[in-house]
C-alpha positions as a Markdown table, in Angstrom:
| # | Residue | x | y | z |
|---|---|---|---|---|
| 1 | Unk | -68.0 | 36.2 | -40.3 |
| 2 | Unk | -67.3 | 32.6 | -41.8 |
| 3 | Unk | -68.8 | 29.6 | -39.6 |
| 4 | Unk | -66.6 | 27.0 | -38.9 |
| 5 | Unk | -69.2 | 24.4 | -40.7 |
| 6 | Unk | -67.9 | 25.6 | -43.6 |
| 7 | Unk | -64.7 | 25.0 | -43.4 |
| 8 | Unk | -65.2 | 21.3 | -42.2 |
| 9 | Unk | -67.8 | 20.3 | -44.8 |
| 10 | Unk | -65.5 | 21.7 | -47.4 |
| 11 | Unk | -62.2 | 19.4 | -45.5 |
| 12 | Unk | -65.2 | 16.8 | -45.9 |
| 13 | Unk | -65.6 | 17.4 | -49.3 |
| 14 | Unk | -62.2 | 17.3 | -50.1 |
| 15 | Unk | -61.5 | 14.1 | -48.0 |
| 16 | Unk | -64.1 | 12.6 | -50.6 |
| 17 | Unk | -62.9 | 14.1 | -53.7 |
| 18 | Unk | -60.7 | 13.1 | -56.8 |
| 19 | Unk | -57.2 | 14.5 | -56.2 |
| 20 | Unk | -57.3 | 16.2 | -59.5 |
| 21 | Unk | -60.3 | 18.2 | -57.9 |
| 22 | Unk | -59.7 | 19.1 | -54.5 |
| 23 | Unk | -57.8 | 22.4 | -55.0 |
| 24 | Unk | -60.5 | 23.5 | -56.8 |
| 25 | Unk | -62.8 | 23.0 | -54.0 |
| 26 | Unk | -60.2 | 24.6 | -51.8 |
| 27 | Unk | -59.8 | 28.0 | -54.2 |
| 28 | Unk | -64.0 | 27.9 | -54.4 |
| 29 | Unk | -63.9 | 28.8 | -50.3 |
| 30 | Unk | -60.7 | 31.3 | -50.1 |
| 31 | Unk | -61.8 | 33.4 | -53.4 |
| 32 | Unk | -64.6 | 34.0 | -51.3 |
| 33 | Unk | -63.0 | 35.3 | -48.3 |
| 34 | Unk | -62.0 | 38.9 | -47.1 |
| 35 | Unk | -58.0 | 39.4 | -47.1 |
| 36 | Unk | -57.8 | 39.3 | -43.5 |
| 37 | Unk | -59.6 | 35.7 | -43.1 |
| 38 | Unk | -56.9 | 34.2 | -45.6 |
| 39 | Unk | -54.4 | 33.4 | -43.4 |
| 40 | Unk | -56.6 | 31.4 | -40.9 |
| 41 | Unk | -58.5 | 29.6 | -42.9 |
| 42 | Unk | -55.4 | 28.3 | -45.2 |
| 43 | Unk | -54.1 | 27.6 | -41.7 |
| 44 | Unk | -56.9 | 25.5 | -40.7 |
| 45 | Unk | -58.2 | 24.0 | -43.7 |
| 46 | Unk | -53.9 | 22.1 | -43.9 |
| 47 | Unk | -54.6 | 22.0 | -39.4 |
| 48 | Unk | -51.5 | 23.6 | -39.0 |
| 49 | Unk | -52.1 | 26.8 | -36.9 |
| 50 | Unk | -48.6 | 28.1 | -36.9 |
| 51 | Unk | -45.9 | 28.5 | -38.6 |
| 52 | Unk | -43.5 | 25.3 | -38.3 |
| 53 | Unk | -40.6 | 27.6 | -36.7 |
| 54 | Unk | -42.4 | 28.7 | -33.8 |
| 55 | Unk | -42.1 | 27.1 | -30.7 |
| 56 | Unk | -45.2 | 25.9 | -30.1 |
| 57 | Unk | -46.8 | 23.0 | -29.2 |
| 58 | Unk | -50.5 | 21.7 | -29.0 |
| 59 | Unk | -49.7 | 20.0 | -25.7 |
| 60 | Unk | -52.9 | 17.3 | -26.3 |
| 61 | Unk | -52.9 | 14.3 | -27.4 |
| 62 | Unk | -55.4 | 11.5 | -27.9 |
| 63 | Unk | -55.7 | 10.7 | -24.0 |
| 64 | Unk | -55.9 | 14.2 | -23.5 |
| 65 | Unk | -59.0 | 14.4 | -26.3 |
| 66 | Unk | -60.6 | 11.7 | -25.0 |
| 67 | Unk | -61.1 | 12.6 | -21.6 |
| 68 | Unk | -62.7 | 16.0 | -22.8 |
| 69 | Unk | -65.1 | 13.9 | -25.0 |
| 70 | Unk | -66.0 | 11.9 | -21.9 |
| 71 | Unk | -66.5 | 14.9 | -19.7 |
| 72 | Unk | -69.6 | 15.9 | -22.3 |
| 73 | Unk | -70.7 | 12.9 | -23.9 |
| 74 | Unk | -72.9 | 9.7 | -23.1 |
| 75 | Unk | -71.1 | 7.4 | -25.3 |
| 76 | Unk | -69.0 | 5.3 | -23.8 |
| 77 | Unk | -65.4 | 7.2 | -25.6 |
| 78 | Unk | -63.1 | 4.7 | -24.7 |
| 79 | Unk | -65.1 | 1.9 | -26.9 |
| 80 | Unk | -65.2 | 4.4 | -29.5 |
| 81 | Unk | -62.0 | 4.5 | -29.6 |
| 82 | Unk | -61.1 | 0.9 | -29.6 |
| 83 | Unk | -63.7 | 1.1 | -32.7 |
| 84 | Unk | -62.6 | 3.8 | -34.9 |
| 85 | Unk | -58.7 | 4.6 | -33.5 |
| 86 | Unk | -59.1 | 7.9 | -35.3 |
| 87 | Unk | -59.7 | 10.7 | -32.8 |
| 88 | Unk | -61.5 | 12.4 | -35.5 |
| 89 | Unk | -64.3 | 9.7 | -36.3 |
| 90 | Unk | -64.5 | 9.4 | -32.0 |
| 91 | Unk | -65.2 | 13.3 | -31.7 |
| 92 | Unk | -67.7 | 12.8 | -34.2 |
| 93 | Unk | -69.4 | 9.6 | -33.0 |
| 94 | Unk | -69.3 | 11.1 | -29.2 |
| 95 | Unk | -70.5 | 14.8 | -30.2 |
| 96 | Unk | -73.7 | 13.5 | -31.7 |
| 97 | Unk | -74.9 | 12.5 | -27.9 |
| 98 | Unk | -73.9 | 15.0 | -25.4 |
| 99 | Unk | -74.6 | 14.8 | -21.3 |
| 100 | Unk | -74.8 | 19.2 | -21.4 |
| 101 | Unk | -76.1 | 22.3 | -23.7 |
| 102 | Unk | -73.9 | 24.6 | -25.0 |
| 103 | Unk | -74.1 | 27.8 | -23.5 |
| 104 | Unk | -74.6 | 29.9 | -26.7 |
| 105 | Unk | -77.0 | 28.9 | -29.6 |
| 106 | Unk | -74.8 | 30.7 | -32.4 |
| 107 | Unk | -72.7 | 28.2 | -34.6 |
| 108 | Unk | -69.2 | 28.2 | -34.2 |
| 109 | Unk | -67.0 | 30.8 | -36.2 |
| 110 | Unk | -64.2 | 29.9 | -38.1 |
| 111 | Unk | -62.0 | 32.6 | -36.1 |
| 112 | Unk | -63.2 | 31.4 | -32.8 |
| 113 | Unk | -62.3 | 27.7 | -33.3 |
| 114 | Unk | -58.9 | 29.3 | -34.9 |
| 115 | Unk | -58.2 | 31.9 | -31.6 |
| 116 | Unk | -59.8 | 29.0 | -29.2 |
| 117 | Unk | -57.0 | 26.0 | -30.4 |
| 118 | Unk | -53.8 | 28.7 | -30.3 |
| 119 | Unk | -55.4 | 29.8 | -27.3 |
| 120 | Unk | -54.8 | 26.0 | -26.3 |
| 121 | Unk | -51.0 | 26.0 | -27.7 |
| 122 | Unk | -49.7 | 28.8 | -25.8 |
| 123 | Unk | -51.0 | 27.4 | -22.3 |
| 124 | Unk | -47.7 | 27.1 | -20.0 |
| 125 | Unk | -46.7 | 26.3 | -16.7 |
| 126 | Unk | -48.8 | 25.1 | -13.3 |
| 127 | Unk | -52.2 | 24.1 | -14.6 |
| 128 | Unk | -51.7 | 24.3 | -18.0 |
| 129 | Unk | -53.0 | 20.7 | -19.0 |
| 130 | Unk | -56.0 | 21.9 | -16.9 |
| 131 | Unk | -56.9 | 24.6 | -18.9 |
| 132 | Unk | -55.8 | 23.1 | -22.3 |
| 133 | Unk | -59.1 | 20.9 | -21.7 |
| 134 | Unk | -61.2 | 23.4 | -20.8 |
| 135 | Unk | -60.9 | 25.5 | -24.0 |
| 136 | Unk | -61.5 | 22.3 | -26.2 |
| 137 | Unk | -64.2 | 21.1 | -23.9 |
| 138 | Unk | -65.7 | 24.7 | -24.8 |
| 139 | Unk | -64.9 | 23.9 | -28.5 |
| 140 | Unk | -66.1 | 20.6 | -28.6 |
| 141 | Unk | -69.7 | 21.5 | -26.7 |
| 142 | Unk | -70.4 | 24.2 | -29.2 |
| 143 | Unk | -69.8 | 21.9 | -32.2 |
| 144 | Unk | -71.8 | 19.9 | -35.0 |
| 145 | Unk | -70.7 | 16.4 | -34.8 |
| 146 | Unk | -69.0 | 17.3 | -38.3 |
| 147 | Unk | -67.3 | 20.1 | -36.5 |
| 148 | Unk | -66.4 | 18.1 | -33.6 |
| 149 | Unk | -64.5 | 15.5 | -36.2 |
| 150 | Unk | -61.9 | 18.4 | -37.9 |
| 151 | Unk | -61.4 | 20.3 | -34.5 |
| 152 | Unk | -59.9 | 17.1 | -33.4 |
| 153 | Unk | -57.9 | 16.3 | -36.2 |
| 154 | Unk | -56.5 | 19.7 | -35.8 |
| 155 | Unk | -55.7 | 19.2 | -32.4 |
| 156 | Unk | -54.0 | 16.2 | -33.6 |
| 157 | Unk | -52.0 | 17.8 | -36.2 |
| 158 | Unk | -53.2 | 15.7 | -38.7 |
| 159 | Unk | -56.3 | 16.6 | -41.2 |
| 160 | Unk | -56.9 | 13.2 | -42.9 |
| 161 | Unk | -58.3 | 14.7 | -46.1 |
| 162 | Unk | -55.1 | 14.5 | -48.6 |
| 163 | Unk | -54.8 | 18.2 | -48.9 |
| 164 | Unk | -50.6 | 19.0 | -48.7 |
| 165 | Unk | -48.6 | 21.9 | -49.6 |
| 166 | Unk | -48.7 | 21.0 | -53.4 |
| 167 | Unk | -52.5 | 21.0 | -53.2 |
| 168 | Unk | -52.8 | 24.4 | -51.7 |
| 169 | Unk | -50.4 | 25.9 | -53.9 |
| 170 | Unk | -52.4 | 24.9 | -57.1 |
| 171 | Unk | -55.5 | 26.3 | -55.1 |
| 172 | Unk | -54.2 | 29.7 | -53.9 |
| 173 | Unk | -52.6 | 29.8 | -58.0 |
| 174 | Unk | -56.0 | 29.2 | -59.3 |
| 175 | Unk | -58.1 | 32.1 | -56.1 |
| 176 | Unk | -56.0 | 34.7 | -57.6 |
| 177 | Unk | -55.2 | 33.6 | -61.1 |
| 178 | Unk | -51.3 | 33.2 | -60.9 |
| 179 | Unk | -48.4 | 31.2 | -61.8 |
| 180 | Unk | -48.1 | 27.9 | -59.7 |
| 181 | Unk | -44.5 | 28.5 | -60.0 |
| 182 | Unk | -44.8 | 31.7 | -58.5 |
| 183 | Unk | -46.5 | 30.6 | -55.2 |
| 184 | Unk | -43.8 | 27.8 | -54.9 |
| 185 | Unk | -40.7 | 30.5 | -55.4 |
| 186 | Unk | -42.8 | 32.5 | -52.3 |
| 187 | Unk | -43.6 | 29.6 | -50.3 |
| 188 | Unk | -39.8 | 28.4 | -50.2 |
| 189 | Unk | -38.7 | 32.1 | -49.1 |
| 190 | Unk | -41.7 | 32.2 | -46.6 |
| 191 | Unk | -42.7 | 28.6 | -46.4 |
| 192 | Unk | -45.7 | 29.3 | -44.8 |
| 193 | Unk | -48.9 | 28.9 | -46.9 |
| 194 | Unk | -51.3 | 31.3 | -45.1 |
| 195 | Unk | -48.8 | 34.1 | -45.2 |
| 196 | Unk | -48.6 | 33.3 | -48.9 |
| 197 | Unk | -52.0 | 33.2 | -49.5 |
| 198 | Unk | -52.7 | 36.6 | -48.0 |
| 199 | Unk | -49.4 | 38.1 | -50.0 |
| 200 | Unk | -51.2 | 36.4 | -52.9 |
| 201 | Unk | -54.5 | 38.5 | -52.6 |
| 202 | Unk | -52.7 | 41.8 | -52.3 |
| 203 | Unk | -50.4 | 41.4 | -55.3 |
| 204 | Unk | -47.1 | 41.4 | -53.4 |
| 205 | Unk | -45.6 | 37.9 | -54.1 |
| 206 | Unk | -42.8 | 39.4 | -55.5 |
| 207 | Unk | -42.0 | 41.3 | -52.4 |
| 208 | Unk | -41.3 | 38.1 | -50.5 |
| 209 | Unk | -37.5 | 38.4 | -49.6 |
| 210 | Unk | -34.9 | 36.3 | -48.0 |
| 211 | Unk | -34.9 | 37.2 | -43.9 |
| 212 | Unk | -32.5 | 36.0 | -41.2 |
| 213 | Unk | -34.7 | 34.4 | -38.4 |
| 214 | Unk | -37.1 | 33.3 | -40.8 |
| 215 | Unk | -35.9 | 29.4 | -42.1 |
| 216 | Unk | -35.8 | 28.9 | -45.9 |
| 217 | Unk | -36.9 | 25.4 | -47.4 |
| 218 | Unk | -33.9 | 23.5 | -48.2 |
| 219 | Unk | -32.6 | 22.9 | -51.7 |
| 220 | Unk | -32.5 | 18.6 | -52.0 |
| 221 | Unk | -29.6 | 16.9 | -53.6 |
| 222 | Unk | -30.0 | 13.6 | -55.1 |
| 223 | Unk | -28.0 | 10.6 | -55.0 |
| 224 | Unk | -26.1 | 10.0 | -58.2 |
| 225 | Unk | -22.8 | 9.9 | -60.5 |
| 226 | Unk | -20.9 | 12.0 | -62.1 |
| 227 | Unk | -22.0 | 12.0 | -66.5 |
| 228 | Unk | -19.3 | 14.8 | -67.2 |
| 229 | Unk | -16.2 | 13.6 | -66.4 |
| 230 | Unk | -14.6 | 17.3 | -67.7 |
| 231 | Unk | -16.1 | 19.5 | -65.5 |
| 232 | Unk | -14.8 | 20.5 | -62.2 |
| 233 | Unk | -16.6 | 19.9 | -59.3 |
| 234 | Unk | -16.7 | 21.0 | -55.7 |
| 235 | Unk | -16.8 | 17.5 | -53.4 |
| 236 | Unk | -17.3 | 18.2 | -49.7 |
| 237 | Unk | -17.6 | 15.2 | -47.4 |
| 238 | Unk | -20.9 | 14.1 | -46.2 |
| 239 | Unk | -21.4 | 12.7 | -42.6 |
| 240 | Unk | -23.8 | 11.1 | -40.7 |
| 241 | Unk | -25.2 | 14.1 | -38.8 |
| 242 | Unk | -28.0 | 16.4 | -39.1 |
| 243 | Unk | -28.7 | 18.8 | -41.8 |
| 244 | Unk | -29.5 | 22.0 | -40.3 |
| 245 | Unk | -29.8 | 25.9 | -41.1 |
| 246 | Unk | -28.1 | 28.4 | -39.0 |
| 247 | Unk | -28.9 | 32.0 | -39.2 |
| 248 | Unk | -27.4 | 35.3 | -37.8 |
| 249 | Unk | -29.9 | 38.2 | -36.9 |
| 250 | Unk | -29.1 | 41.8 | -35.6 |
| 251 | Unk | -28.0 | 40.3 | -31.6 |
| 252 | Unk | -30.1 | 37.1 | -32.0 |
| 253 | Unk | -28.7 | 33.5 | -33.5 |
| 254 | Unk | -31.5 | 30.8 | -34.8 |
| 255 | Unk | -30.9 | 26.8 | -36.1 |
| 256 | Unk | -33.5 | 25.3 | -37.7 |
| 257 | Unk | -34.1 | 21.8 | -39.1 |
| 258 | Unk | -34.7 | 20.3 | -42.5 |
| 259 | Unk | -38.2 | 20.2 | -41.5 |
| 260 | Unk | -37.9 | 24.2 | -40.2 |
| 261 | Unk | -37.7 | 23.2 | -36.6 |
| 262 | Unk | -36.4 | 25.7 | -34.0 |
| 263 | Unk | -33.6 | 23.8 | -32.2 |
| 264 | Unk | -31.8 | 26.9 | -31.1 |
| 265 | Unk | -32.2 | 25.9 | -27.4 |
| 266 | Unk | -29.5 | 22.7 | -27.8 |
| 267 | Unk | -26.8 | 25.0 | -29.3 |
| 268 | Unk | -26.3 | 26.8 | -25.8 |
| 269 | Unk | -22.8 | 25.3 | -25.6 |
| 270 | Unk | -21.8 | 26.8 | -29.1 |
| 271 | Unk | -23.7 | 30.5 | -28.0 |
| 272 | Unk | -20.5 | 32.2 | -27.8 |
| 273 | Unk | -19.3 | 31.3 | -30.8 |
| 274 | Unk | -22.3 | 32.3 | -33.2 |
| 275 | Unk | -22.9 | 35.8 | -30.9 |
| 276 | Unk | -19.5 | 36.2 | -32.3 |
| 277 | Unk | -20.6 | 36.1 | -35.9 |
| 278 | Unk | -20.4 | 40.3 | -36.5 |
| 279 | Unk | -22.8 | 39.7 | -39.8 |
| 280 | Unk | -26.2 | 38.5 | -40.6 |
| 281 | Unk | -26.5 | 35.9 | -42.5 |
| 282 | Unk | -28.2 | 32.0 | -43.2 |
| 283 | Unk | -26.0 | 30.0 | -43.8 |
| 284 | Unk | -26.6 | 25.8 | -45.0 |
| 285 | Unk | -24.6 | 23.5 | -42.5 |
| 286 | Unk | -24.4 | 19.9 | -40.7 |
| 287 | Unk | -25.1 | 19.2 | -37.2 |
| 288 | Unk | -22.0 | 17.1 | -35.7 |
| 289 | Unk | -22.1 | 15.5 | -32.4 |
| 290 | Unk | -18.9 | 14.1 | -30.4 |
| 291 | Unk | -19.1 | 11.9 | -27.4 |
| 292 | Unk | -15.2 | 11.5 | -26.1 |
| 293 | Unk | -14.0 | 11.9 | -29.4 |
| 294 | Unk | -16.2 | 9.5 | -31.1 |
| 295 | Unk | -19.0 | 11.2 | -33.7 |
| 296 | Unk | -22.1 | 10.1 | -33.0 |
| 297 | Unk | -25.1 | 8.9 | -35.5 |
| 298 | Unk | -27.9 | 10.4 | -36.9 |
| 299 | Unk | -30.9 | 8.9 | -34.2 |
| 300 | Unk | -28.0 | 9.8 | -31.2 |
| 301 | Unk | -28.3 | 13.5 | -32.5 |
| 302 | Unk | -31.9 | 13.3 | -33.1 |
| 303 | Unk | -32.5 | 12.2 | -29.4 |
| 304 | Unk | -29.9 | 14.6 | -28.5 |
| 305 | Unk | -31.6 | 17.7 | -29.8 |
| 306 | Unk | -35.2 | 16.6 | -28.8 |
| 307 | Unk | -33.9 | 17.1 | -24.7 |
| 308 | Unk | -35.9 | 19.0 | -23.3 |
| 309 | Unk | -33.0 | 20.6 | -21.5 |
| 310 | Unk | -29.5 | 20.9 | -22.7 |
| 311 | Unk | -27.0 | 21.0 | -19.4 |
| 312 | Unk | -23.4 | 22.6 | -19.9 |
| 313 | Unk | -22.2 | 18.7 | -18.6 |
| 314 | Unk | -23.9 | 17.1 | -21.5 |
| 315 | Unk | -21.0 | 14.4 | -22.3 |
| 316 | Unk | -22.6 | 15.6 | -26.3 |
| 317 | Unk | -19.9 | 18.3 | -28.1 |
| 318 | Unk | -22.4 | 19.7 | -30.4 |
| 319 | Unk | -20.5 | 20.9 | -33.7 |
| 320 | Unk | -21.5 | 22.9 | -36.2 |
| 321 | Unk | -20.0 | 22.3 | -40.4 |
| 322 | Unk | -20.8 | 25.2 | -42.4 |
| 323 | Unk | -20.9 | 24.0 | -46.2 |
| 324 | Unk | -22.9 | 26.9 | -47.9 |
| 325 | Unk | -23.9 | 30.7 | -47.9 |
| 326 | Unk | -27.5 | 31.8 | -48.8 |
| 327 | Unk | -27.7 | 35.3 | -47.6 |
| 328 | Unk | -25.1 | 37.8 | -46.0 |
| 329 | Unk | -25.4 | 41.7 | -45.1 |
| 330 | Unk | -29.1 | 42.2 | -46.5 |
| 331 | Unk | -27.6 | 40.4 | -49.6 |
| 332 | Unk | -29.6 | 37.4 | -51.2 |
| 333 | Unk | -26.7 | 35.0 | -52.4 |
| 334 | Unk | -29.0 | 32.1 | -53.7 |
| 335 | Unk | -28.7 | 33.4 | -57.0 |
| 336 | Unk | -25.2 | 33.4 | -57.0 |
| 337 | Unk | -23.0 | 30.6 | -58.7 |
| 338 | Unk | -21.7 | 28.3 | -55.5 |
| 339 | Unk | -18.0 | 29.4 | -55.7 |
| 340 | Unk | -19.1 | 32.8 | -54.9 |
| 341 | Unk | -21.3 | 31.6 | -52.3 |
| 342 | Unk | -18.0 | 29.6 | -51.2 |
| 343 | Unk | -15.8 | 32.4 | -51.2 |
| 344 | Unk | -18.1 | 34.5 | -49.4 |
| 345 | Unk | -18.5 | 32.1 | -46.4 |
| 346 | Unk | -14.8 | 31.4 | -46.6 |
| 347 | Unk | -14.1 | 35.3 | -46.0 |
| 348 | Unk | -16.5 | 35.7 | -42.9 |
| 349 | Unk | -15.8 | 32.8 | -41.3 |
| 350 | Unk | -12.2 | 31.3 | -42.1 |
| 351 | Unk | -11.2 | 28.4 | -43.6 |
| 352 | Unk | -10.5 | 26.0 | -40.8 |
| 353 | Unk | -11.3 | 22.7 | -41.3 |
| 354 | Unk | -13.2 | 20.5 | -39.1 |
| 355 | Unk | -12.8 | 20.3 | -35.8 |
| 356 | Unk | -13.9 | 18.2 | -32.8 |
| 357 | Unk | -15.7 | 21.3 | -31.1 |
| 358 | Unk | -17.7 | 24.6 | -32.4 |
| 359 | Unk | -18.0 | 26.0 | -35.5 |
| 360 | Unk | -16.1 | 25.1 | -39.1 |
| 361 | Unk | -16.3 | 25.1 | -42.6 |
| 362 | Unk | -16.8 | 21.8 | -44.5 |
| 363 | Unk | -13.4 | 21.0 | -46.3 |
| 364 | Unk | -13.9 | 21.2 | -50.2 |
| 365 | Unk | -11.8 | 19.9 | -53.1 |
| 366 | Unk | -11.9 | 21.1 | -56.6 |
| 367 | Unk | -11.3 | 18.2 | -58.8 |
| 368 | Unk | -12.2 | 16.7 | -62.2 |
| 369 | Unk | -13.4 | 13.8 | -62.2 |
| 370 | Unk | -11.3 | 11.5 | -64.4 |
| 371 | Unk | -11.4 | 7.6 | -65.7 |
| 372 | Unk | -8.6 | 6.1 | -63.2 |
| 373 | Unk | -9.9 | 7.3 | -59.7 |
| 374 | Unk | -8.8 | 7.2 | -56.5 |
| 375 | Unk | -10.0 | 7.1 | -52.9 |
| 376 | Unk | -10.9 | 10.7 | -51.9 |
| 377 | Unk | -9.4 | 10.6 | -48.6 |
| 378 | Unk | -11.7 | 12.1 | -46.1 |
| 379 | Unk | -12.4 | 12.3 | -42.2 |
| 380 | Unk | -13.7 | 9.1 | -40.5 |
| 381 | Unk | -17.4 | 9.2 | -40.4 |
| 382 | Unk | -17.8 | 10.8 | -43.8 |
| 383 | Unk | -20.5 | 8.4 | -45.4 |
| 384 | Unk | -20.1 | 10.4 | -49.1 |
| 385 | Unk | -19.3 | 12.9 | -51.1 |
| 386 | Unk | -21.8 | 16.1 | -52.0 |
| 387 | Unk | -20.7 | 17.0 | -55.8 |
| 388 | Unk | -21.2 | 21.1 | -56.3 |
| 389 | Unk | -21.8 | 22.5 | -59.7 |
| 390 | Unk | -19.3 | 25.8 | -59.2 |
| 391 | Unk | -21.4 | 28.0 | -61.4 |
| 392 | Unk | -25.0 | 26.9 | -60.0 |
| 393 | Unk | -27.0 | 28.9 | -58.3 |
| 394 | Unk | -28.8 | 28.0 | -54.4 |
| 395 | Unk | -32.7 | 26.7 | -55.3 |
| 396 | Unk | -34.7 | 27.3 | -52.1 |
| 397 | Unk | -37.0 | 24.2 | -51.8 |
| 398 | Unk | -36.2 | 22.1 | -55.0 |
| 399 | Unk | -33.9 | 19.5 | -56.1 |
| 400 | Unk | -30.8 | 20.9 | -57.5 |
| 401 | Unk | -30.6 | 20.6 | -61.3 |
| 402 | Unk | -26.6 | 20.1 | -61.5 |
| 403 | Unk | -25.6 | 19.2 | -57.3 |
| 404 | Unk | -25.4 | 15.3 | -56.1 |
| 405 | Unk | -24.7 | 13.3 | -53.3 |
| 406 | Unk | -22.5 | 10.4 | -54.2 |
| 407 | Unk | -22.6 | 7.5 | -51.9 |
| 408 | Unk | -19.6 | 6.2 | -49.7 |
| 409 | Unk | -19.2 | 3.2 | -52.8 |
| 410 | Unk | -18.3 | 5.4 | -55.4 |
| 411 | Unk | -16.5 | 8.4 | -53.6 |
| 412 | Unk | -13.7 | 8.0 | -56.2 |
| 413 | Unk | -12.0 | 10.7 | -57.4 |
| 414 | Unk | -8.2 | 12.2 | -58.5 |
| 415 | Unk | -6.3 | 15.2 | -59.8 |
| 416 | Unk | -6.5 | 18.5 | -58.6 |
| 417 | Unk | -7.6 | 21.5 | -60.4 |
């Protein structure tokens, strides 16, 4: 058993400390912890209570906290929150005068704030925002005004202590005395941090594979320009849609986001076409949309995909570019030079070009890049180039060391190889 005061004096703590020290602080609480409370309390320590990919939702927001505050508190909320705008510093401020007793005399436990709040996210349907406030008006009765603060900011989604994924790496490295490095190759294959943690304390970081369903963390391309001019590059066209990855599994399709959003739900008009897919795979791609031939911009698609419902007469032709391979058959390609990974996505899926509707892969040109250039001639609504090493391999969740994006200005290239 762990009570919850713990785990908000140590956020408070940390919201106080010296960057250089907080992991520290954060590796002094989970090295005392039993395997099974790892997960959790990584979970609530970054007040994220699930991993990004599920679809979930808190379902409160500050209105929604206030009015439970006011429904067991004598302050007057609503000028406590014109005076601290947090919702944090008004749980805290209104907890320390309450208007009832809590029911039980026994602090709060760190697994019963963590069951209570996804207790909260998974409340559907008639009456949902009903109940939603009664289990944090339970919460918030039972707490210490300290308490009160970091179950709001939880609720909230936002911790306001300065303790990010880099943080929490360096602290789970230094618990169980391993490579930072290491806990940063396993949080890109499973980028989730209290899963890591508990792989951590049982040795098996290494065991952490590649898995269809489960999103990867993106490898980043910078902007830049080409310094070898003798080496051949891959340039695929860049456009103005959304990065996304799409993965095959068993019956079962998934797209996620570069931030590991689940936006499966607005790709029912392309279902057909990825159930087709006869492999499983993950596979790097841009989200297109066309509206009567014209392709939208970036915030069209963002609004597009946040719909809450998708109808089959959206005037929106969703369409999917496939540009890259990362795992195929129970294979992990990300090791793999690029033209392999290519080649491989060129033999499952074809070698169409792009197309105003469902699924394609991105043109590519091989091509040196030489002293007198020319235009690269590519679609309308390209807005640059991405430059692919051919022999580099696919880093999960850091910058590429070889790949760049080259903006529309300079997309200047001749000669093919």
């Amino acid at each position: 058993m762990l009570a919850y005061t713990r785990i908000a004096s140590l956020l408070e703590d940390i919201s106080n400390a010296e960057r250089s020290d907080k992991a520290g602080l954060a590796a002094g609480l989970m090295a005392s912890l039993p395997e099974e409370m790892l997960c959790p309390c990584v979970r609530l320590l970054m007040g994220e209570l699930w991993p990004s990919w599920e679809k979930r939702v808190m379902g409160m927001g500050p209105e929604a906290v206030e009015e439970c505050l006011k429904e067991i508190s004598t302050e007057d909320v609503t000028n406590l929150r014109e005076t601290f705008g947090e919702m944090g510093l008004v749980a805290e401020a209104a907890i320390r005068h309450k208007s009832q007793h809590a029911i039980s005399t026994e602090p709060l436990q760190m697994m019963q704030v963590y069951n209570s709040l996804n207790r909260v996210s998974r409340q559907h349907g008639l009456e949902s925002e009903h109940r939603r406030g009664a289990i944090l008006r339970g919460l918030l009765l039972e707490a210490e005004p300290i308490e009160a603060k970091y179950i709001a900011r939880t609720v909230m989604r936002n911790m306001w202590v300065g303790l990010g994924p880099q943080t929490l790496i360096a602290a789970i490295a230094k618990t169980f005395d391993v490579e930072a490095e290491q806990i940063r190759k396993a949080y890109a294959l499973m980028p989730e941090l209290g899963m890591v943690a508990r792989s951590a304390s049982t040795g098996a970081l290494a065991e952490i594979r590649i898995k269809p369903s489960r999103p990867v963390r993106p490898m980043l391309i910078r902007q830049g320009k080409i310094s070898d001019a003798s080496v051949p590059r891959a340039y695929i066209p860049r456009y103005s849609g959304l990065r996304v990855q799409v993965h095959k599994a068993g019956g079962e399709f998934f797209v996620y986001t570069m931030r590991l959003r689940d936006i499966t739900s607005a790709m029912s008009s392309l279902f057909l076409e990825l159930k087709a897919i006869s492999h499983d795979l993950i596979v790097d791609a841009e989200l297109l949309g066309y509206r009567n031939g014209l392709m939208l911009g970036q915030h069209e698609m963002v609004r597009y995909i946040n719909r809450r419902t998708h109808s089959r007469h959206s005037t929106v032709a969703p369409v999917l570019v496939l540009w890259d391979m990362l795992y195929l058959d129970g294979e992990d390609l990300t090791p793999f030079a690029y033209e392999e990974r290519r080649k491989r996505l060129e033999e499952v899926l074809g070698a169409k070009g792009v197309t105003l509707t469902g699924i394609s892969i991105a043109e590519q040109r091989v091509l040196e890049w030489t002293g007198d250039m020319v235009e690269y001639s590519t679609r309308e609504g390209s807005k640059g180039l991405i430059a692919r090493d051919l022999l580099a391999p696919y880093q999960p969740g850091r910058f590429s060391d070889s790949d760049l994006y080259i903006g529309a200005v300079e997309k200047r290239v001749e000669g093919r190889r």
